[in-house]
Backbone bond lengths (Angstrom), bond angles and torsions (degrees), N, CA, C in turn:
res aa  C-N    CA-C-N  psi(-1)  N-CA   C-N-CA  omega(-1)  CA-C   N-CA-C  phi
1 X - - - 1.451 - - 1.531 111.10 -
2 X 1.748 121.97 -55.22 1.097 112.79 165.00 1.649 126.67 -45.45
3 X 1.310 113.46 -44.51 1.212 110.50 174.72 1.548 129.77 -49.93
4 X 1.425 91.64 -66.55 2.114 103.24 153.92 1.628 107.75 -36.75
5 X 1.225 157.97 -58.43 1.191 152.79 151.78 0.850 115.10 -35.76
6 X 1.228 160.34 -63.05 1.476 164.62 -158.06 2.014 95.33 -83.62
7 X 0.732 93.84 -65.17 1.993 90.34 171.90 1.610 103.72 -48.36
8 X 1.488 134.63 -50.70 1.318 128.72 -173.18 1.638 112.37 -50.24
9 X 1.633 91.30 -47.10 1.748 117.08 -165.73 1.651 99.63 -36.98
10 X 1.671 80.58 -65.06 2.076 113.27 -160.76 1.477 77.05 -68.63
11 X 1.366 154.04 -166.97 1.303 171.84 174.26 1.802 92.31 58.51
12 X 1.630 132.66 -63.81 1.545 114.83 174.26 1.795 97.10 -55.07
13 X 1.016 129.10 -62.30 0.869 120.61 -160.03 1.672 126.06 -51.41
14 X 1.139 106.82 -28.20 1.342 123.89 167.23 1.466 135.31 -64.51
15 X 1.927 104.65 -46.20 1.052 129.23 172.48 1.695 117.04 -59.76
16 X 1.586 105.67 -37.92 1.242 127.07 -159.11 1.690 103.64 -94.15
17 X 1.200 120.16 0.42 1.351 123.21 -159.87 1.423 86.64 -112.24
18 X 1.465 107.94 -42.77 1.682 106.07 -143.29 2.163 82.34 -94.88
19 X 1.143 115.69 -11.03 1.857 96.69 171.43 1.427 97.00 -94.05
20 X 1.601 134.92 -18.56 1.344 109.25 170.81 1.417 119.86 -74.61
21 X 0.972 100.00 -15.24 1.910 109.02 -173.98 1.774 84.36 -77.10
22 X 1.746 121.01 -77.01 1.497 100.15 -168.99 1.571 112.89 -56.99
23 X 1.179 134.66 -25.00 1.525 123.00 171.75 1.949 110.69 -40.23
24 X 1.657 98.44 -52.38 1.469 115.55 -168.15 1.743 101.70 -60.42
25 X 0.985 113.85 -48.95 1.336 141.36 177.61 1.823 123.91 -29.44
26 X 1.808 84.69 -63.86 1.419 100.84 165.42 1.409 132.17 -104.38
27 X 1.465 101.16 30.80 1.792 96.72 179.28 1.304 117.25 -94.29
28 X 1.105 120.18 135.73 1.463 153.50 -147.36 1.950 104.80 12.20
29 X 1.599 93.83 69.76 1.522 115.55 155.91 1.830 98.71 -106.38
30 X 1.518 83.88 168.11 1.918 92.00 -174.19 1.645 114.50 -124.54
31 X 1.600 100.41 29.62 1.553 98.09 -160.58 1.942 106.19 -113.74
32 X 0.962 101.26 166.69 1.457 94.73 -168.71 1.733 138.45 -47.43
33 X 1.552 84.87 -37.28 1.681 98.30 169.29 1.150 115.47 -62.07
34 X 1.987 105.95 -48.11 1.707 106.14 -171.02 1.624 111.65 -72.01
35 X 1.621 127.64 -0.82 1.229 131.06 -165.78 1.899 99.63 -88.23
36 X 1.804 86.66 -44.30 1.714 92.18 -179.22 1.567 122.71 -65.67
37 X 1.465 93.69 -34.93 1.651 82.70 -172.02 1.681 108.87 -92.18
38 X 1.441 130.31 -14.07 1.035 120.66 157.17 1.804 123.01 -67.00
39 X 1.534 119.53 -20.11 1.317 107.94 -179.85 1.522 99.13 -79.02
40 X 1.379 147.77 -37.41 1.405 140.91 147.52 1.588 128.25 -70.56
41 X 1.302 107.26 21.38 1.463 98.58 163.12 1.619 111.98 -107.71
42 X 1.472 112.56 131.96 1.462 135.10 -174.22 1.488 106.29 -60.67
43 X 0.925 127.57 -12.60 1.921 119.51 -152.06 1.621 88.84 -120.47
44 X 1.938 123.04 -14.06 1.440 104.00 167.87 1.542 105.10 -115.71
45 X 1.352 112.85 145.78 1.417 157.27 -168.00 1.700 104.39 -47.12
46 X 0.961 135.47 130.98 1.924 122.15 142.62 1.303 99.74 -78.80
47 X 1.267 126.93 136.97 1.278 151.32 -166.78 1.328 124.93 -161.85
48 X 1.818 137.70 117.40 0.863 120.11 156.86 1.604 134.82 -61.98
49 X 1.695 117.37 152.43 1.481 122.38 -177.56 1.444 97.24 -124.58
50 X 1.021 90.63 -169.07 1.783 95.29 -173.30 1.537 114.97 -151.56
51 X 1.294 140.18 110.92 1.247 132.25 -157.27 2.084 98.07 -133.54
52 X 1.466 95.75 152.53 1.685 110.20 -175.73 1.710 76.75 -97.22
53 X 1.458 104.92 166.79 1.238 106.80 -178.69 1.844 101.33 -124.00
54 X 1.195 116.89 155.62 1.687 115.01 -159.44 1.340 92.32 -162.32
55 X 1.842 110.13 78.51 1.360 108.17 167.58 1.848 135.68 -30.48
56 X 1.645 93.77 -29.35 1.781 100.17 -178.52 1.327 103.44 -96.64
57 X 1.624 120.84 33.36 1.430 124.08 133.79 1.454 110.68 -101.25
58 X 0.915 116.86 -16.77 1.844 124.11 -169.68 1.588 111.46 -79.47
59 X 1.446 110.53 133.55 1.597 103.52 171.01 1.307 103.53 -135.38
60 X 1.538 110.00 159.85 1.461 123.75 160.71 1.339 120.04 -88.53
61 X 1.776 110.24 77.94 1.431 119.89 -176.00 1.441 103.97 -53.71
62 X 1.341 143.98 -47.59 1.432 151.77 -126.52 1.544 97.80 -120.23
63 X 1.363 121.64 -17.18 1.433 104.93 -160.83 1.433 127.56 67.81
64 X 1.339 126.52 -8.89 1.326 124.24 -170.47 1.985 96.94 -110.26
65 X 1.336 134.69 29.08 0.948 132.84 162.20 1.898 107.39 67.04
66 X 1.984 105.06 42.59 1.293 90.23 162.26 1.498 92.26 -117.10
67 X 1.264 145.17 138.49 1.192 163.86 -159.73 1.678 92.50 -90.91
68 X 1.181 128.51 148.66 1.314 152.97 155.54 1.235 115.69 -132.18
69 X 1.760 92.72 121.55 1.749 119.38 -168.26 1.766 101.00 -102.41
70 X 1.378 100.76 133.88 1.652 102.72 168.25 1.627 98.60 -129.45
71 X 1.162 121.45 93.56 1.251 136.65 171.47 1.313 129.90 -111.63
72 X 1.435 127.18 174.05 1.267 130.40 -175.37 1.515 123.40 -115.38
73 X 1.135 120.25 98.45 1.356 125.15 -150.11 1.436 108.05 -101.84
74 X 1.463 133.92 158.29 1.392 161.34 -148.86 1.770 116.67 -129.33
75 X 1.284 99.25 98.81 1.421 91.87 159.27 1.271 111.91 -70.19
76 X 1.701 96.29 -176.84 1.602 104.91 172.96 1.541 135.76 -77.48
77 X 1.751 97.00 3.70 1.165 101.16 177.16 1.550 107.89 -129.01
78 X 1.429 98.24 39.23 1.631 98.46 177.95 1.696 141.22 67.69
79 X 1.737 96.27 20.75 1.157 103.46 174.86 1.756 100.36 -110.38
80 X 1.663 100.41 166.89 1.682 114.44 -148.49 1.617 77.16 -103.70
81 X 1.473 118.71 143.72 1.598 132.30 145.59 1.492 108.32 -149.05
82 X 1.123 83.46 136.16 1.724 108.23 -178.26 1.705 99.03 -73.19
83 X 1.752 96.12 130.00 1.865 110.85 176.46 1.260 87.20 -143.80
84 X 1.929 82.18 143.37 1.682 101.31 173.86 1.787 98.01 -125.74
85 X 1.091 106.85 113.85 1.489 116.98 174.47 1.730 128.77 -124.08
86 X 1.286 125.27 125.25 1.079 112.07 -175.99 2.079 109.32 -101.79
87 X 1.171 84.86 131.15 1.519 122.46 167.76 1.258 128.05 -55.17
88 X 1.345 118.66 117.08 1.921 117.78 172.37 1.699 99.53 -49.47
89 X 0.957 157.34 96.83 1.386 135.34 175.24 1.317 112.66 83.09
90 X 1.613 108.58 -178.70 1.485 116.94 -166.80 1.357 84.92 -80.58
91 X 1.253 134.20 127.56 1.709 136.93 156.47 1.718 97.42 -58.43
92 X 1.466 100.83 161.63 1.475 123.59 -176.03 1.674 90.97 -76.50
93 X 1.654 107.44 136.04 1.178 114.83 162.01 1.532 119.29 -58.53
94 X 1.925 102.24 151.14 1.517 98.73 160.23 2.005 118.00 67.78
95 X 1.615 109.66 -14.82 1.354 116.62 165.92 1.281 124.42 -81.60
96 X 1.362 117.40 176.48 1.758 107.65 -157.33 1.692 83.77 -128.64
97 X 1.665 88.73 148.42 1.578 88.63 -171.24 1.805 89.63 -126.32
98 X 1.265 115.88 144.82 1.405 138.33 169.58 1.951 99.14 -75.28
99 X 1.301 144.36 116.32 0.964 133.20 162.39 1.939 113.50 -116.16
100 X 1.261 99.43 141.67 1.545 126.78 -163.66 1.714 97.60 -91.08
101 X 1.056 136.70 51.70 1.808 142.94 -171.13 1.816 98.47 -99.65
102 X 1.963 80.43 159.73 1.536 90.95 169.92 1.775 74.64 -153.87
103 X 1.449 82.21 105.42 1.728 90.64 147.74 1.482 87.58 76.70
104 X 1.764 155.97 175.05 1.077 152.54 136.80 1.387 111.53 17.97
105 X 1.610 130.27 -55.73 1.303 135.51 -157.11 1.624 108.48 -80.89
106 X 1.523 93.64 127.04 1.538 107.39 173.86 1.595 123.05 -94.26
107 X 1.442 109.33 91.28 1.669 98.61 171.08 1.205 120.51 -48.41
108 X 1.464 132.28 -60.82 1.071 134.41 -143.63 1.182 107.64 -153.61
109 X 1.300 144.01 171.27 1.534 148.59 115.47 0.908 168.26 -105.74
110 X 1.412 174.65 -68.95 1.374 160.32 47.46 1.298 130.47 -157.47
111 X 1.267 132.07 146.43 1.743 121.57 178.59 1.711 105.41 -42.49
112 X 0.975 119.46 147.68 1.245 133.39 163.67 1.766 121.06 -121.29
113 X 0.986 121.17 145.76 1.816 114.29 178.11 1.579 107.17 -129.10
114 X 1.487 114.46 176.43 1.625 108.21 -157.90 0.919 102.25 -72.82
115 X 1.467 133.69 -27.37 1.197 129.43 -164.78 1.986 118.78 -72.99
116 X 1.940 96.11 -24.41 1.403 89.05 177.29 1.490 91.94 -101.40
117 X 1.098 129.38 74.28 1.438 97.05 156.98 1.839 86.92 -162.52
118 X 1.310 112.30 158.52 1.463 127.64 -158.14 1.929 95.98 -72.94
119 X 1.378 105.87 141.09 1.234 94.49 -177.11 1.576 121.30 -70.33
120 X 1.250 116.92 -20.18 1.591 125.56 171.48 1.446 105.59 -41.20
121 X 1.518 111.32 -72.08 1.462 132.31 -175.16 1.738 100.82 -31.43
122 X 1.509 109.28 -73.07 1.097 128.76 -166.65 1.546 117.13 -67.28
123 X 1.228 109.44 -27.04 1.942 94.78 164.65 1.527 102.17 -93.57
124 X 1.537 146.68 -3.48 0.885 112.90 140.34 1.334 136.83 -63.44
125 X 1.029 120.20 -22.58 2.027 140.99 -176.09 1.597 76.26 -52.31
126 X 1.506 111.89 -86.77 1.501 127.64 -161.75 1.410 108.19 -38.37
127 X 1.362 130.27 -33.17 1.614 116.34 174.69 1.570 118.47 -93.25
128 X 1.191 114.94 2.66 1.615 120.88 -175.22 1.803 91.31 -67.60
């Protein structure tokens, strides 16, 4: 019985060490692994960010005219995390986009204007 206990311990303990280490691992990276395991990891947030948009960060990885953004995005309380999101098309320069993220991962997006977006977010936008 002790033994069976002591194997449970070491094995949570193991399991639980080695997703806080990749949790630690992938926070605010923009690469595919750190996108997956933060959109299923429990301990990070869905949260909107807020990003200016700067076509001469944007590329046409695919050739088929979807733009990929690597930008620096804004919570609502004015802290910086790096998002990499790809775009229907070249997005409108210099516009502010509402983004739908958990952790690196971008659900969704949308125009945003000053009025919806937290003023923290948005006077950082304005000094980037």
């Amino acid at each position: 019985m002790k033994s069976l206990l002591k194997f449970l311990l070491i094995t949570v303990l193991i399991i639980g060490g080695s997703y806080v280490g990749a949790c630690l691992y992938t926070k605010d990276r923009t690469d595919q692994f750190s996108q997956a395991l933060g959109q299923y990891n429990f301990m990070v947030k869905r949260e909107p960010k807020f990003v200016k948009i700067y076509n001469n960060k944007g590329s046409d990885e695919d050739g088929y005219g979807n733009y990929e953004y690597n930008l620096t995005s804004y919570d609502s309380k004015g802290n910086a995390h790096k998002v990499k999101f790809t775009g229907m098309g070249k997005l409108k320069q210099n516009h502010y986009l509402k983004l739908d993220t958990k952790g690196a991962y971008v659900y969704s997006y949308e125009e945003s204007f000053k009025s919806n977006m937290p003023k923290k977010a948005y006077d950082k936008l304005q000094t980037q």
